[in-house]
N, C-alpha and C positions, 0 to 999 in steps of 0.2 A: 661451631659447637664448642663450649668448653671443656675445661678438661676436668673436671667434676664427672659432664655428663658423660663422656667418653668412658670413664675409667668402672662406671655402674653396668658396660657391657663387657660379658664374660668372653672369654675368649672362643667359645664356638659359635656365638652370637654376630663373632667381629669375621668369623670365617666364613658364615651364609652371606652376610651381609656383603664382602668383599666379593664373593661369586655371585652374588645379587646384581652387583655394579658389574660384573664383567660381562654379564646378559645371559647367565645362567636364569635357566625357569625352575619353577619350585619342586618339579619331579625332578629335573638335570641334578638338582643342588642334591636330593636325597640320595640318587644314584650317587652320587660324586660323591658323599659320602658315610655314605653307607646305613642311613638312617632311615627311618619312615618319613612320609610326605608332613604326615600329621606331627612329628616332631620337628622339622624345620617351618613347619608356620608357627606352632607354640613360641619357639625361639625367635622368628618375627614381630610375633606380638607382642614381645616379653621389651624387645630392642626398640619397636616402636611407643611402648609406654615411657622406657626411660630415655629417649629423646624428646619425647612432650610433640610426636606429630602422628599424621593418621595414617600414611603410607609408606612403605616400605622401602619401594625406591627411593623417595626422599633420605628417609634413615638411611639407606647404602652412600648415596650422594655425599651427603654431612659424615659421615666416617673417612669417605675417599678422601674430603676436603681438607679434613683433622689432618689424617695421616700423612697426603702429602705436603704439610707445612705451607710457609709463605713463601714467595717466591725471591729468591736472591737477589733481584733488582729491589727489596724494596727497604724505605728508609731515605734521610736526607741525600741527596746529591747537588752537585756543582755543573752538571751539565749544562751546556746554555744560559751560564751564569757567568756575566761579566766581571775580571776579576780588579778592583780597585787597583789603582796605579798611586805612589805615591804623592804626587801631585795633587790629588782630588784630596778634598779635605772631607769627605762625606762615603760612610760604606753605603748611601742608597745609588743605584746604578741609574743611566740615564733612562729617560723615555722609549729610546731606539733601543738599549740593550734588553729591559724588561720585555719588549715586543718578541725579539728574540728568543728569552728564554721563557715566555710565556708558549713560543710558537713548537720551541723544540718539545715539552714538554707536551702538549697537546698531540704533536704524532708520535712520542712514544705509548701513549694513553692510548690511542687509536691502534697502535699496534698490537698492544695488548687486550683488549676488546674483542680482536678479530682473532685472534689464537685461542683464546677460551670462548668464543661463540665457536668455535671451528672441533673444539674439542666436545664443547658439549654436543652439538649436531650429532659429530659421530654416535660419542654415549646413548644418545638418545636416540638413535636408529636400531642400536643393541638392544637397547632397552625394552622398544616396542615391540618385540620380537618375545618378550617375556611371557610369563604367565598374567593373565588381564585380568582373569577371576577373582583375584583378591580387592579390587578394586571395583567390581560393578557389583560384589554379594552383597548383602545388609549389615550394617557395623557387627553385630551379635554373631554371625555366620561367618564373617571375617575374624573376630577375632582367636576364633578356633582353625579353620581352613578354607583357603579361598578354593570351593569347590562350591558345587550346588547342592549339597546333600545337607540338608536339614542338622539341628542343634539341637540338643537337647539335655540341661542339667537336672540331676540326679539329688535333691536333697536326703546327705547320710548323714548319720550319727558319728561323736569322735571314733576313730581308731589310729591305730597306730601300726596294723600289719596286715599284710595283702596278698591275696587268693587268690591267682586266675585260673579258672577252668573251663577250656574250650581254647578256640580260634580266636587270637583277637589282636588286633595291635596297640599296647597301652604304653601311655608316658607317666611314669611319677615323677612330680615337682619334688620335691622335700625342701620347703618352702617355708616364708612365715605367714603364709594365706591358712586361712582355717580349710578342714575339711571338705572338700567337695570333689563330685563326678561329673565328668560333662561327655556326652555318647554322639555321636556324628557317625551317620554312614544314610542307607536307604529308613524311611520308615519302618519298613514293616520287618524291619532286619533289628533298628534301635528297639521294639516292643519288642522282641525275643527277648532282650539283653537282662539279665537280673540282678540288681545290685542291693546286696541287704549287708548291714553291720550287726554281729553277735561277739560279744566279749570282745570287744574291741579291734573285730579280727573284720576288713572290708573285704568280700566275696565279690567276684562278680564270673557269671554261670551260665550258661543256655538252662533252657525248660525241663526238666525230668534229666540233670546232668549228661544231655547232646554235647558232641563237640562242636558243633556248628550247626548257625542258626536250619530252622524248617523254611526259610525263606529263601529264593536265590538272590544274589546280589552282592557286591562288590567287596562286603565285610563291614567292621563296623570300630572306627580309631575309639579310644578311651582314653582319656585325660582323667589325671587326679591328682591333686593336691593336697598336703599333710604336712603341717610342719613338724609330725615326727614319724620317723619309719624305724623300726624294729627290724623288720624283717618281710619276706615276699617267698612267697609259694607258688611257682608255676606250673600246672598242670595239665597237659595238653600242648597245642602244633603253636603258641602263639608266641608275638615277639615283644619281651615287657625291654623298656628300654628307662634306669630309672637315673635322676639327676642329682644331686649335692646331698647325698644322707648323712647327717652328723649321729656325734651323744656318742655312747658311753661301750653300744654296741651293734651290728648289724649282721644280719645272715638272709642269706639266698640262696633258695632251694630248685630246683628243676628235677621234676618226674617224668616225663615222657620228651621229648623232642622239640619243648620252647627250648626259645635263647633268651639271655638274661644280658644287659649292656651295663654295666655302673659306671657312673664318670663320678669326677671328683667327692668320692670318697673321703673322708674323716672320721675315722671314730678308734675306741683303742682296743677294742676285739672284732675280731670280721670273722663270720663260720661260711665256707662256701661249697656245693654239695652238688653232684651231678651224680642221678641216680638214673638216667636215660642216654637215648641219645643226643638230649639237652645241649646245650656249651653255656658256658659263665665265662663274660670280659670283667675286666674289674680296671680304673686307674683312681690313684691317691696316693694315700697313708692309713697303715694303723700299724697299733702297737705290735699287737698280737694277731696271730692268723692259724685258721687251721681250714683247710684243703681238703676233699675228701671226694674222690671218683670211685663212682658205682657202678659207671655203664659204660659206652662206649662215647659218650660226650667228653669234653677237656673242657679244662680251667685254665686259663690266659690271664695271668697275674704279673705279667712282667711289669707292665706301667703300675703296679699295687708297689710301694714303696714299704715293708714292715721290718721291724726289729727281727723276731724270733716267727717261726711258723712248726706247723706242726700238717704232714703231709703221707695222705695214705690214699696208695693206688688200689682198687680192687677190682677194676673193669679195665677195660681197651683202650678208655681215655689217656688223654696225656695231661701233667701240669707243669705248670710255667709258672716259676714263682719269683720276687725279688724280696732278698730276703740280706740286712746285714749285719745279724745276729747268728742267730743259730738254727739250722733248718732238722727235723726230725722227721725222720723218710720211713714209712712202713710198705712194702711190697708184698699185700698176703700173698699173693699169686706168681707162680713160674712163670706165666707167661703173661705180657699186660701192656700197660700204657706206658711212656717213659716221662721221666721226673727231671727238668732243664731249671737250676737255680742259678741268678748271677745278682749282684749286687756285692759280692765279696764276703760271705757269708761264708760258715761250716755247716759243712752237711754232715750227721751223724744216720746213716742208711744201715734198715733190718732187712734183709739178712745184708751183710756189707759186702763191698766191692765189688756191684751189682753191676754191670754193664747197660743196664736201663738207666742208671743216674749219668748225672753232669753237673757238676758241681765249679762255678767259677766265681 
């Protein structure tokens, strides 16, 4: 693999894929790290497109192969190479010494053959031992989740800001793919699923605002891609987990007891709000930040890299911020959540010298 292609895989991409090759299965790999199933196949597929093959193991293999370089024996050598004597007026060596170093070389070659046949054997007893389903599904049902539960895409309208309410486990791309939804779980659980766009706002609902479908069954993943996200509204028990949101601004909201995942992060105002017993992760940068607990949920902002923030406790929760500007702490409440800033920032705390802050 070159290193073009190598460098097109994000770094949580390089980390399934490494536990891919160690004989992690695709449920192991989400436990291990702490993601949905359905978001470590997206991440599959994503790593299988920008290596140009069709399976996953392969794509682990050719990373293994990058990463571990070429091996130290290799390049010109002198072994088994007759070395001229000044007498000879010619550097081609005789017939019996070419025989010689034709021969040594030949069982080094052989040697090497048998230590990487020896190696992959192993690998490949781990391997089988893997999850198989992604490989016997149909390409279309592969490229969402190697399970058996049907595909199904949603064509929406542009938006730019997302709604969940109810149960549900969704991923947001924030991508340069246009608009779409794709719904995977049991049938008659995906015909529950309602997904409509109004003012630019993508919803997606149970039937007469249920939290969970009329159907029994296993639930139901939601993938969606946007190449621009504003902002997410979670409403309800589900786990929105969203990926690369750029521009100018971004906000995430939690109303009742989802959890919200952001990874790599960009933009120069971030608003983040837990008004349940919700939680918000966040890792990046931005400019600006402001923080805001309602309920008994936390904010987990340490990996959020920002200048200045602006931080106010009014529930149970706790925030965690990294902040190396200037952090402004509101406490309406006597009794509350506690406020952990580090980054080497100043904290300016109302009321001050509150024994719920921490400021380093």
């Amino acid at each position: 693999m070159s290193v073009p292609e190598l460098q097109k895989l994000t770094p949580r991409q390089k980390e399934i894929l490494r536990l891919l090759f160690g004989g992690f299965e695709t449920k192991s790999i989400a436990s291990e790290l702490g993601i949905s199933v359905h978001t470590v196949t997206e991440h599959l597929r994503e790593a299988r497109r920008h290596l140009g093959v069709s399976s996953s193991r392969e794509a682990a293999r050719m990373l293994a192969q990058a990463e571990a370089g070429p091996p130290n024996n290799m390049g010109p050598s002198n072994i088994g190479v007759a070395v001229p004597t000044a007498a000879a007026n010619s550097l081609v060596p005789s017939s019996k010494y070419r025989r010689l170093a034709y021969l040594g070389v030949s069982i080094m070659i052989l040697f090497a053959i048998a230590s990487i046949a020896l190696t992959l054997s192993n690998t490949g007893m781990r391997l089988q031992q893997s999850d198989t389903a992604a490989e016997s599904v149909s390409a279309t049902a592969a490229d969402a989740d190697p399970s058996p539960y049907p595909v199904r895409d949603v064509p929406v309208a542009r938006f730019e800001q997302v709604k969940v309410s109810g149960a549900f486990m969704v991923t947001v791309f924030a991508s340069d793919e246009e608009n779409r939804v794709r719904l995977q779980g049991p049938l008659a659980m995906i015909d529950d699923v309602i997904a409509t766009v109004e003012d630019g706002t993508l919803t997606l609902s149970y039937p007469e605002g249920a939290e969970r479908s009329w159907n029994p069954g296993a639930g139901v993943n939601i993938a969606v891609w946007t190449p621009t996200l504003a902002s997410i509204d979670v409403d309800g028990p589900s786990r929105v987990e969203i990926i690369g949101p750029q521009g100018d601004s971004f906000s995430a909201t939690t109303q009742a007891a989802g959890s919200i995942e952001v990874t790599r992060l960009d933009v120069g105002e971030v608003r983040l709000a837990t008004n349940g017993a919700g939680g918000i992760s966040a890792d990046g940068m931005a400019r600006e930040a402001t923080y805001s607990v309602g309920g008994a949920g936390s904010i987990d902002a340490m990996r959020l890299r920002t200048t200045n923030a602006r931080i106010a406790i009014g529930g149970a929760g706790s925030n965690y911020a990294n902040v190396s500007g200037e952090a402004r702490i509101l406490l309406s409440r006597r009794r509350g959540g506690k406020v952990e800033v580090v980054g080497g920032g100043t904290c300016v705390t109302q009321p001050a010298d509150s024994d719920r802050v921490a400021c380093r």
